[in-house]
C-alpha positions as CSV (number, residue, x, y, z in Angstrom):
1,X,-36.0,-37.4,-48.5
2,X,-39.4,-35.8,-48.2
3,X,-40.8,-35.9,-51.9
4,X,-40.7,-33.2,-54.4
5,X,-43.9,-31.2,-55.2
6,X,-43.0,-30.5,-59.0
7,X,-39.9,-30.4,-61.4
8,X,-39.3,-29.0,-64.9
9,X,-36.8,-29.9,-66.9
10,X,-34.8,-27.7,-69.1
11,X,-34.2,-28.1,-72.7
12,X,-30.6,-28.8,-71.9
13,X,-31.3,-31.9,-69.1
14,X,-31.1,-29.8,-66.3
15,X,-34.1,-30.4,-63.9
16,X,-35.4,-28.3,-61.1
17,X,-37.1,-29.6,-58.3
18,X,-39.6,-28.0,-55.3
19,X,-39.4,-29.4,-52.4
20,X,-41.4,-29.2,-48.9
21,X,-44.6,-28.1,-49.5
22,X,-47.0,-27.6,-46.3
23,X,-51.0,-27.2,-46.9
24,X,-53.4,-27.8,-44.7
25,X,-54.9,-31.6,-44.0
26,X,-51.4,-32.7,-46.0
27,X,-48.8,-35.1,-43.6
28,X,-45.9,-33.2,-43.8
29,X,-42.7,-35.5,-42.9
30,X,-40.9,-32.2,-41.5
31,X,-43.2,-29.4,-40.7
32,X,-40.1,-27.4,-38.8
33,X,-37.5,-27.4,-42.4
34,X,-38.4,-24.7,-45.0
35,X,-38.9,-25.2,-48.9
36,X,-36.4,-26.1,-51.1
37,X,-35.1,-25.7,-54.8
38,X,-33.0,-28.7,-55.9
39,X,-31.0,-29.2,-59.4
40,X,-30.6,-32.1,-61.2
41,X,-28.2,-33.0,-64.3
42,X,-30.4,-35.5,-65.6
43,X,-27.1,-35.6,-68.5
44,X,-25.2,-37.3,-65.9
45,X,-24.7,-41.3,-65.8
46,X,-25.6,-41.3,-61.9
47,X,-27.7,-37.6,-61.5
48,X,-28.1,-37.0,-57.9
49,X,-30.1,-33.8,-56.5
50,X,-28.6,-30.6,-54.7
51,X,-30.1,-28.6,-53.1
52,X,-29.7,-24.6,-54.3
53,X,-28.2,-22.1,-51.9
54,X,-31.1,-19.5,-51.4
55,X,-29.8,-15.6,-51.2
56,X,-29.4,-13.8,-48.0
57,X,-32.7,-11.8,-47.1
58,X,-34.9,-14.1,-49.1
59,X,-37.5,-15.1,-45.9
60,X,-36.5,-18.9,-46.1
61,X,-38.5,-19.8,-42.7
62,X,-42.0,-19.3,-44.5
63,X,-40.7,-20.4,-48.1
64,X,-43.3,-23.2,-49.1
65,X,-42.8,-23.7,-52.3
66,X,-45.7,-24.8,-54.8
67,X,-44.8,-25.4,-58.1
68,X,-42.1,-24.2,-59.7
69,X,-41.6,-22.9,-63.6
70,X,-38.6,-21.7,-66.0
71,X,-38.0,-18.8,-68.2
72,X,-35.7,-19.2,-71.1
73,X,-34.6,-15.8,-72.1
């Protein structure tokens, strides 16, 4: 709705997205709604973005997420 400020895609087709990033001298199209993570199954004939559930006690009002990376263990 807002843009994404990165994504990286998995070996596997699965893509991660940041959303909602707020800088300074950036428009931000909503300033009040935290960051978020979204996944995408780019495997999919019609993939469509949703949005991760974030854990309890993770500070979601200041997350303002820039970049984003993956770890394959």
């Amino acid at each position: 709705e807002a843009g994404s400020e990165d994504i990286d895609i998995l070996p596997n087709g699965l893509a991660f997205i940041s959303s909602g990033l707020k800088y300074p001298g950036i428009k931000s199209f909503a300033p009040d709604k935290p960051g978020e993570i979204f996944l995408m199954d780019l495997n999919k004939d019609n993939p469509r973005a949703v949005e991760l559930r974030i854990s309890r006690g993770f500070d979601l009002a200041s997350f303002n997420p820039h970049g984003i990376s993956t770890c394959i263990d």
